[in-house]
C-alpha positions as CSV (number, residue, x, y, z in Angstrom):
1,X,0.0,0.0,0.0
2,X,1.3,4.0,-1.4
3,X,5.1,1.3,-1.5
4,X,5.0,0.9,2.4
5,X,5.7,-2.4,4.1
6,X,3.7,-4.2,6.9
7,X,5.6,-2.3,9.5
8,X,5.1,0.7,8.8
9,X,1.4,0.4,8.6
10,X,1.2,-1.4,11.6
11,X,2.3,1.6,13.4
12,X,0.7,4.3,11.7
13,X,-2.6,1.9,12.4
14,X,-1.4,2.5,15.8
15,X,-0.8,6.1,15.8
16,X,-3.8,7.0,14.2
17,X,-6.3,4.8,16.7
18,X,-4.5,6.1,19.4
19,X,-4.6,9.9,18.2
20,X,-8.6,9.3,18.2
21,X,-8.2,7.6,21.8
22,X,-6.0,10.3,24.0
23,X,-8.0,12.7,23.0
24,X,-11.3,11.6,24.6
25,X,-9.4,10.3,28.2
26,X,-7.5,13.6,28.2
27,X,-10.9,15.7,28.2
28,X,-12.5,13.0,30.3
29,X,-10.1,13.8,33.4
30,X,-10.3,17.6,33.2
31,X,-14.4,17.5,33.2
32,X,-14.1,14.8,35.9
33,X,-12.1,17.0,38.7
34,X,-14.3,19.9,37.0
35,X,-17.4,18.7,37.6
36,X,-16.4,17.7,40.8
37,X,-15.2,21.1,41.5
38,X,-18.5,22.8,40.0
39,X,-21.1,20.7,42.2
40,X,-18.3,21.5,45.5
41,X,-18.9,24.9,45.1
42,X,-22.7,24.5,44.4
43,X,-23.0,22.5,47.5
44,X,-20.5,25.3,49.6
45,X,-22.0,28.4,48.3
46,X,-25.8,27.3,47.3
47,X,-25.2,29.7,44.0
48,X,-27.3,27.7,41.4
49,X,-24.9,28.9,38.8
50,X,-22.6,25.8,39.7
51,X,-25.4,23.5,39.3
52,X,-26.5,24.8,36.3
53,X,-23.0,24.5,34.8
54,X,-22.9,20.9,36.5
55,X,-25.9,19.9,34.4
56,X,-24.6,21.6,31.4
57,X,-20.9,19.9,31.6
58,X,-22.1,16.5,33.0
59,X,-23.9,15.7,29.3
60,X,-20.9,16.4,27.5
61,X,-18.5,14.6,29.7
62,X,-20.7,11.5,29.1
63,X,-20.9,11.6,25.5
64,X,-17.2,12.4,25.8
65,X,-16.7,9.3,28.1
66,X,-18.4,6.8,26.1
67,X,-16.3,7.6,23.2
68,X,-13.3,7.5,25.1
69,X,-14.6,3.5,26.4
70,X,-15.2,2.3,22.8
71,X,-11.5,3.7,21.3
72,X,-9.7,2.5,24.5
73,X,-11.1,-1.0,23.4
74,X,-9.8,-0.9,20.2
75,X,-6.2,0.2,21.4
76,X,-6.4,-2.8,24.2
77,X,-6.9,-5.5,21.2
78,X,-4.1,-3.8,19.0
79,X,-1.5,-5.4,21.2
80,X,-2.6,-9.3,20.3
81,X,-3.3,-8.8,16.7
82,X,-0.8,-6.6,15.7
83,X,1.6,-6.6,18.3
84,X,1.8,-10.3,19.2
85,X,5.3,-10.9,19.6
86,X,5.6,-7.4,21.9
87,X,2.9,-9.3,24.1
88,X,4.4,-12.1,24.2
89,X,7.7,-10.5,25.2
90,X,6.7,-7.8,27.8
91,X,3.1,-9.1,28.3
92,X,4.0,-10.1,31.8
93,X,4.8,-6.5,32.7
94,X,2.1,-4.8,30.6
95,X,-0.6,-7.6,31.1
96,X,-0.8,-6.8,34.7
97,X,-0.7,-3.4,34.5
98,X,-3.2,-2.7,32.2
99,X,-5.6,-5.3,34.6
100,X,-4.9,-3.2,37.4
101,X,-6.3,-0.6,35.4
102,X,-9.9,-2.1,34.8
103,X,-10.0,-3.8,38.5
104,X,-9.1,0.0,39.9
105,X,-9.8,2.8,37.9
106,X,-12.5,1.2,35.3
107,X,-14.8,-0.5,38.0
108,X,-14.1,2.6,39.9
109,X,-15.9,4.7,37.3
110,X,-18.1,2.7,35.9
111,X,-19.9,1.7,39.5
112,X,-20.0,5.6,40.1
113,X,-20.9,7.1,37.1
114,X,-24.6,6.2,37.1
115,X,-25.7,7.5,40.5
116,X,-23.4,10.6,39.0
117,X,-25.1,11.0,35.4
118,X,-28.5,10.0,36.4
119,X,-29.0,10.1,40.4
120,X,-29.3,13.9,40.9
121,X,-33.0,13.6,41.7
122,X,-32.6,10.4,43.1
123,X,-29.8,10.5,45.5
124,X,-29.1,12.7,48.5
125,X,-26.7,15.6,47.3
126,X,-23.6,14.4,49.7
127,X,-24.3,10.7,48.0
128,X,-24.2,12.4,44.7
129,X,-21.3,14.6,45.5
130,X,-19.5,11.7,46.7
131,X,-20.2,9.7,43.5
132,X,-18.6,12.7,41.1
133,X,-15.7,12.9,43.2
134,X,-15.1,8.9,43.0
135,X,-15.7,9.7,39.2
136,X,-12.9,12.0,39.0
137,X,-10.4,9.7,41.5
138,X,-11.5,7.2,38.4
139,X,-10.1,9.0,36.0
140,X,-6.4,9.7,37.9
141,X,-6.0,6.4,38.6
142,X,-6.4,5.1,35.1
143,X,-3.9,7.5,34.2
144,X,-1.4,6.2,36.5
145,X,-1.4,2.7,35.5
146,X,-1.6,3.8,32.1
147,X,1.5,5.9,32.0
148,X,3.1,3.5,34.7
149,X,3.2,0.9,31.6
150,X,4.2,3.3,28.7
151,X,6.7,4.4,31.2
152,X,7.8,1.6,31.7
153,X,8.6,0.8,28.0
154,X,10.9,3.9,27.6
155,X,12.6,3.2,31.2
156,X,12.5,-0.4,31.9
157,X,13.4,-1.7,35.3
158,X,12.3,-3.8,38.3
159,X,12.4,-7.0,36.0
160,X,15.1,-10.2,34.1
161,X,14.5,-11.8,31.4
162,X,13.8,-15.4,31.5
163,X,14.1,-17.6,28.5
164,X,13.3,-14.9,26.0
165,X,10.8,-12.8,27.9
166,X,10.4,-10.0,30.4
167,X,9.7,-11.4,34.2
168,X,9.0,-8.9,36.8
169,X,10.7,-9.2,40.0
170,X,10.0,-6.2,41.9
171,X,6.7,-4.5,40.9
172,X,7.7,-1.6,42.7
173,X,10.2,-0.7,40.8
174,X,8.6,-1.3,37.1
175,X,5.7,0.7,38.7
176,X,7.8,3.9,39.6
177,X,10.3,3.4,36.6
178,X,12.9,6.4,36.5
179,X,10.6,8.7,34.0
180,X,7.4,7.6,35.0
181,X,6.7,10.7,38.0
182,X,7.3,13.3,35.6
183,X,5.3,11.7,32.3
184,X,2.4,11.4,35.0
185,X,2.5,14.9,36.0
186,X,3.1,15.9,32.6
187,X,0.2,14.5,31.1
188,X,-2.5,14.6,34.0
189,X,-1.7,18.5,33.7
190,X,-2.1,19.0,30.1
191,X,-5.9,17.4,30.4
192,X,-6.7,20.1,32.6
193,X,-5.3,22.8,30.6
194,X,-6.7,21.1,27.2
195,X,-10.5,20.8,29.5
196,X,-9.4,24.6,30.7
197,X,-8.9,26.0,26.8
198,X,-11.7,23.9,25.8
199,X,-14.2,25.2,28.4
200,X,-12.5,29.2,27.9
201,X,-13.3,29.0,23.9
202,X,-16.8,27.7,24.7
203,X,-17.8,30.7,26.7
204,X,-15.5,32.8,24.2
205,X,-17.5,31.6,21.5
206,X,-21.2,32.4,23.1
207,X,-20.0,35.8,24.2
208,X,-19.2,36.9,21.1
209,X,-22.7,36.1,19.7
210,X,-23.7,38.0,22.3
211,X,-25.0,35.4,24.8
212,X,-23.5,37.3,28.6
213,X,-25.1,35.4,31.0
214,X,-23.3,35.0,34.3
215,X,-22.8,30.8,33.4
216,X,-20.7,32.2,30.6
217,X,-18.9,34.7,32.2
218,X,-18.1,31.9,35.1
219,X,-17.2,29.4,32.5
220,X,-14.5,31.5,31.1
221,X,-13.2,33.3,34.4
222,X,-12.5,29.5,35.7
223,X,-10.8,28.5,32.5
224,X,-8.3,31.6,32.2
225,X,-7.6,31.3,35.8
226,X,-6.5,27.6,35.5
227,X,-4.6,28.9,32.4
228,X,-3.1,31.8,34.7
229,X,-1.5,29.1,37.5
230,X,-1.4,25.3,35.7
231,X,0.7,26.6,32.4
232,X,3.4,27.6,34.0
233,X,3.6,24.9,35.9
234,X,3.2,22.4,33.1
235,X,6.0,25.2,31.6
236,X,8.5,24.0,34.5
237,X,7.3,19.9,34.8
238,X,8.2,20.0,31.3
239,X,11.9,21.1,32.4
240,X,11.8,18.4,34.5
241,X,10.7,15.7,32.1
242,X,13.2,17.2,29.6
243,X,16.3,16.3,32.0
244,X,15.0,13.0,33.3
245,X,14.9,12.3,29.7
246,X,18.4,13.7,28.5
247,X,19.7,11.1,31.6
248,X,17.8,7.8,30.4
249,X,17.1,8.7,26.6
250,X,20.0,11.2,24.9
251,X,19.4,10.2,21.7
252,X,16.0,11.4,21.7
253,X,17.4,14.7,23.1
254,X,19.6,14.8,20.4
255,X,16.8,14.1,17.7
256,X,14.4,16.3,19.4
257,X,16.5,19.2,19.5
258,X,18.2,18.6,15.7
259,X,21.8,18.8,17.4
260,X,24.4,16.3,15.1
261,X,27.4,16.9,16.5
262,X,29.6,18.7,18.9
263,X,32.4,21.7,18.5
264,X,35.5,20.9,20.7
265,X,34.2,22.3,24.0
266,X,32.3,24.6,23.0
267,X,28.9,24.3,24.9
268,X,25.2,23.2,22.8
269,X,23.8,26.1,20.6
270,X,19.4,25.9,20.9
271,X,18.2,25.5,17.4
272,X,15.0,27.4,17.2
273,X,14.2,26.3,13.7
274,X,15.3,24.5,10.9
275,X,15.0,21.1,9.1
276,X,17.0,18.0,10.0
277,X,18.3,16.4,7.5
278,X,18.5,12.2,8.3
279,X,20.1,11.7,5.2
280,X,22.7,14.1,5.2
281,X,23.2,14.3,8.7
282,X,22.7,17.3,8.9
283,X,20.2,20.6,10.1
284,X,19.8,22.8,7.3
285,X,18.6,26.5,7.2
286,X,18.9,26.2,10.7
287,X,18.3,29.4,13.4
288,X,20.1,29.3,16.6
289,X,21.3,30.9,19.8
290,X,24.4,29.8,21.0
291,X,25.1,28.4,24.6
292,X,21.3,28.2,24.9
293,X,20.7,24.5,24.6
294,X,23.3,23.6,27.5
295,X,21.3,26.4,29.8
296,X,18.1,24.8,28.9
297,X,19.0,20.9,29.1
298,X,22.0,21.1,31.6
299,X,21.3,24.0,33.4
300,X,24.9,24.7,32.7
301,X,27.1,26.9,30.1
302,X,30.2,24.7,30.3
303,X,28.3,21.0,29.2
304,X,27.6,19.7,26.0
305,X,24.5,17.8,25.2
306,X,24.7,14.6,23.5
307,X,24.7,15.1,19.5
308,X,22.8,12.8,17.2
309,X,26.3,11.3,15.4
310,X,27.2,9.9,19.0
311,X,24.8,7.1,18.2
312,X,24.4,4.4,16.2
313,X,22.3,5.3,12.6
314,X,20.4,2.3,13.2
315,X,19.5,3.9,17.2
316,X,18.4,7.3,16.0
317,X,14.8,8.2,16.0
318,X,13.7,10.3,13.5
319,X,14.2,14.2,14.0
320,X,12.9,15.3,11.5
321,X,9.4,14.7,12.9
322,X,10.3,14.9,16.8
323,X,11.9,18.2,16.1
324,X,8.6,19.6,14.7
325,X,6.6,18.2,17.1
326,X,8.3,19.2,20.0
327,X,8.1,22.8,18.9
328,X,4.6,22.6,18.1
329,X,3.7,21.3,21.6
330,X,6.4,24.3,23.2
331,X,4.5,26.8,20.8
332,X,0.7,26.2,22.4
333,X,2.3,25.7,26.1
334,X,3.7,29.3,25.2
335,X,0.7,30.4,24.5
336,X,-1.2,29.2,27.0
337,X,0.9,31.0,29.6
338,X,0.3,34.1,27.3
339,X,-3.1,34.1,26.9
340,X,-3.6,33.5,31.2
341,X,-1.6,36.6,31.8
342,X,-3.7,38.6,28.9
343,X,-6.7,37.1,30.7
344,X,-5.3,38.1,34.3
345,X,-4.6,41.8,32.7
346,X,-7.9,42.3,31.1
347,X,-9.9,41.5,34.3
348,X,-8.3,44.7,35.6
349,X,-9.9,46.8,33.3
350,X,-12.9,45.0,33.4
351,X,-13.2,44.3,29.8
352,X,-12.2,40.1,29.9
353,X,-15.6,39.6,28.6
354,X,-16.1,42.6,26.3
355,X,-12.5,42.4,24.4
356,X,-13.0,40.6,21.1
357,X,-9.3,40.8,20.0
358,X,-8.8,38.5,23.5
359,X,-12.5,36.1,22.9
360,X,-11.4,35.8,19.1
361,X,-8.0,34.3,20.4
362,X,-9.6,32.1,23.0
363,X,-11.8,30.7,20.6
364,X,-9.1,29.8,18.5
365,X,-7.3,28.9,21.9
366,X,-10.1,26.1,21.9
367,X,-8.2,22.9,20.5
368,X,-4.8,23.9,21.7
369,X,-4.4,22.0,24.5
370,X,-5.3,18.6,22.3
371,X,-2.9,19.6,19.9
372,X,-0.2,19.8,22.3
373,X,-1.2,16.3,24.0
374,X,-1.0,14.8,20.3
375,X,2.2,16.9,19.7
376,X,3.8,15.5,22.8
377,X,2.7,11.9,22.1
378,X,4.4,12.1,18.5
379,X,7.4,13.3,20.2
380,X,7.8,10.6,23.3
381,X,6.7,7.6,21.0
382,X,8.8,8.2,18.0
383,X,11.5,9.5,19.9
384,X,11.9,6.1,21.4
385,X,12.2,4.5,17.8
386,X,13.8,2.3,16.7
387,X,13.0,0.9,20.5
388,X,9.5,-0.2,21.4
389,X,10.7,-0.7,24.9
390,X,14.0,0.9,25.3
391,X,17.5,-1.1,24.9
392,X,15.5,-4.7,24.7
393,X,13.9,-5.1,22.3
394,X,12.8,-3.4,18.9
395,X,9.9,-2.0,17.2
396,X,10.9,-4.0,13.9
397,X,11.4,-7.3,16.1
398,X,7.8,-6.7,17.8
399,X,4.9,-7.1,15.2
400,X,2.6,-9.5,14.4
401,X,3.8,-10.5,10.9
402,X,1.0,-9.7,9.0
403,X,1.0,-9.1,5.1
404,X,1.1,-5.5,4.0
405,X,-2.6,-6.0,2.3
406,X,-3.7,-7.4,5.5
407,X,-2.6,-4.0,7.3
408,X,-3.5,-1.7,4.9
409,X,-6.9,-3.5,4.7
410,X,-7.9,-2.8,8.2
411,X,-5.7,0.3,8.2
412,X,-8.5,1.9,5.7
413,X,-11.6,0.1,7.4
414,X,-10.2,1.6,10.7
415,X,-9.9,5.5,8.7
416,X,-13.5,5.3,7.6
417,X,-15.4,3.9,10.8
418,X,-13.1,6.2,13.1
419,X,-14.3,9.3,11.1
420,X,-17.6,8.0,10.8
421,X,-18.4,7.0,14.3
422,X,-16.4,9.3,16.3
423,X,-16.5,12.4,13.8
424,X,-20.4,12.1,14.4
425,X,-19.9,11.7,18.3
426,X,-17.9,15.1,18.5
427,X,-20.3,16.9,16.2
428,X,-22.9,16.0,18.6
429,X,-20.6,16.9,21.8
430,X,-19.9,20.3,19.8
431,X,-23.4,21.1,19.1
432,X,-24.3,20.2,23.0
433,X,-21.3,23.2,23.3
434,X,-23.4,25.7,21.0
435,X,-26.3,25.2,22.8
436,X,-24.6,26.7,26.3
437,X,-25.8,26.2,29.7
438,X,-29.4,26.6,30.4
439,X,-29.2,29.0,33.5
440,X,-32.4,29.3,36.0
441,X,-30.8,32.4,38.6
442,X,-32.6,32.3,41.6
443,X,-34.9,29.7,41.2
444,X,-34.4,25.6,42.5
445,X,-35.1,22.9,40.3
446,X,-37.7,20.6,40.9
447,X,-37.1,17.7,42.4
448,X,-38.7,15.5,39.6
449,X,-41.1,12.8,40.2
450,X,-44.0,12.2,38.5
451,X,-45.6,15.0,36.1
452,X,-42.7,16.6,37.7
453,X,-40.1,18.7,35.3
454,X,-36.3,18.3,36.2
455,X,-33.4,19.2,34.6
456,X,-32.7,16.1,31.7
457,X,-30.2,13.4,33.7
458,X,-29.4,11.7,29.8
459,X,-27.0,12.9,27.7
460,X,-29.4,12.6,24.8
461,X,-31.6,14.4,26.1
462,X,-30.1,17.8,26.1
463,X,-30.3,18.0,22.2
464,X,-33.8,17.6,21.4
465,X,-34.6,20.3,23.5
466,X,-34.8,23.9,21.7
467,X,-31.9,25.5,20.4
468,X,-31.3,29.2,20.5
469,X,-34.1,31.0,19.0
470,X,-33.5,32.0,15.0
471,X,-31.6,28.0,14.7
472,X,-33.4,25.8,12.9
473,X,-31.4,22.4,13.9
474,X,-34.0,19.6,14.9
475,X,-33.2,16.2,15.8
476,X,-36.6,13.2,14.7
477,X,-38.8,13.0,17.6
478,X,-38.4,9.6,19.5
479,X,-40.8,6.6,18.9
């Protein structure tokens, strides 16, 4: 297929399902601790403008959940049909960790979500409050045994291998592998600044159509005050990441920052931009300031950072791609922290929700945080190339053996489904979005019951209910 073989179409397969898949878990989390937080401060304060956001978020968190359950599935059964001989040489690492995942996090969730989704009427509000916060803990802990098995595929420890395959022998140690406390950091925090820009360029988006309502103006305020004190602090984990990294994974350094070789002892230049050259070994038309790579990745003016050429051809990953990527994902992070402190400065002059230069940005602000997870996924994962887990044993030595036409079979079936299926699931989530939060200031919902109206507990429900006036979408009635 387009002159590629079966492994390379193995792992775009890969890439692409899991593109689709981190972006559903990574908006999961931030709604779970935010909901969490909105029905908190409903509970603390008694302002029904919590609740009503509660009502409002909870429907897209569970479309945005279910979506996130069906891709995880396919991303689980990747790993026997494609990935066979990878399973059967680490399976006794990842196997478990991956179960510890459903036994902890998954039943966690799913024996919490219902009373959450659909017991607001039906439970007592601590009950319910209790539920949403279990919800949320869900949601953590599947991300720590997640990234405690990638982790442990860039930074293997704790284990020996026994006639030809991994054996663990001190769980402890595979668990808390050298990188894995700063990719956990790392990535819990960009889903709550990807929720926080996705949230901001909702209420961005409705107040420049001129819906201010005081749910909107909330929406937003929260959103550009996470962006005001979680960026930077991604900013600096992300130093921190970069020199565990540099320690247990130079060559990817080296590839991710396009540096080939050293001069004498002259300390590492930064290239800002520029195009690596794999072939010719080479950056070309690069742009950079010298001395500033050693600052950054050393902390120090007088060491050198390992160079591409210090490697093995055959060990490097590809910068041309991990360079890129890695600038992509500093770029938004940059911008994040920017658009916080413009946030921060406009609230001084009252005009956060009136300035359409700043709403205009925020909108556009929207997907940035997703992009960045991608961009930083691209970067870790091919980084490690030509490893799939790091120093034992190879991506090329890992796969399933399957024909090329096999691959790129189910590599097109997988294109058309994914964009069919989940391309329909975020149109729905995005018009939920348009629609806003139905507020009701000063007044208490009923408490439902028969012939008794209450605020819609199923996700489904919230679209066939009216639009704004002047739209003209309708969804069939039900049967």
């Amino acid at each position: 297929m387009f002159g590629l073989e079966a492994l390379d179409l193995a792992r775009i397969q890969f890439a692409f399902t899991i593109s689709f898949h981190i972006v559903f878990p990574a908006i999961t989390i931030g709604l779970a601790s935010y909901l969490a937080v909105l029905e908190g401060l409903w509970l603390k304060t008694g302002n029904t403008l919590y609740r009503d956001l509660y009502h409002f978020w909870s429907k897209i968190f569970a479309v945005n959940f279910g979506m996130g359950v069906v891709s995880g599935l396919v991303m689980a059964y990747q790993f026997g049909t494609n990935w066979s001989a990878f399973s059967d040489f680490a399976g006794a690492v990842t196997g478990p960790l991956l179960t510890y995942e459903v036994l902890t996090a998954f039943f966690l969730e799913a024996g919490f979500l219902g009373v959450m989704l659909f017991g607001w009427n039906r439970v007592g509000p601590g009950l319910h409050f209790f539920s949403t916060v279990m919800v949320a803990i869900g949601t953590l802990i599947s991300t720590f045994w997640i990234l405690a098995s990638n982790s442990w595929m860039h930074t293997p420890q704790g284990f020996e291998i026994i006639d030809g395959r991994v054996i663990p022998v001190d769980w402890f140690a595979v668990v808390f592998n050298p990188s894995f406390p700063y990719r956990l950091a790392h990535m819990a925090t960009a889903a709550f600044l990807a929720t926080a820009f996705f949230v901001g360029a909702s209420a961005a988006w409705h107040l420049l159509r001129g819906r201010d309502n005081p749910a909107i103006r909330k929406m937003l305020s929260m959103a550009l005050w996470m962006a005001l004190l979680v960026a930077p602090v991604q900013a600096f984990i992300g130093d921190l990441h970069g020199l565990n990294t540099l320690k247990y994974q130079p060559a990817k350094i080296a590839a991710i920052e396009g540096h080939w070789e050293n001069v004498g002892d002259e300390p590492t230049p930064l290239i800002l931009f520029g195009w690596p050259d794999m072939e010719r070994e080479e950056t070309r038309f690069k742009v950079e300031i010298p001395a500033l790579g050693s600052l950054i990745l050393t902390h120090s003016l007088d060491k050198q950072v390992p160079a591409l050429k210090d490697f093995p051809p055959e060990d490097r990953a590809n910068s041309t791609i991990v360079f890129w990527t890695f600038r992509i994902m500093v770029a938004m992070g940059l911008m994040m922290i920017f658009v916080g402190l413009w946030g921060t400065w406009l609230r001084r002059g009252e005009r956060l929700y009136t300035c359409r230069p700043f709403l205009h940005l925020a909108v556009w602000m929207g997907p940035s945080g997703i992009i960045a997870i991608l961009a930083g996924w691209y970067t870790t994962e091919i980084g490690r190339q030509p490893w799939i887990v790091h120093g034992l044993m190879r991506t090329a030595d890992a796969s399933s053996g399957h024909s090329a036409t096999q691959l790129g079979f189910t590599l097109v079936l997988f294109v058309v489904v994914y964009f069919v299926l989940f391309g329909a699931g975020i149109g729905y989530m995005l018009r939920l979005v348009r629609k806003g939060p139905k507020i009701d200031e000063g007044k208490e919902t009923s408490e439902g019951g028969p012939g008794q109206p209450r605020t819609p507990a199923r996700p489904l429900s919230a679209a066939e209910e009216g639009l704004e006036d002047g739209e003209t979408d309708t969804l069939p009635e039900r049967s």
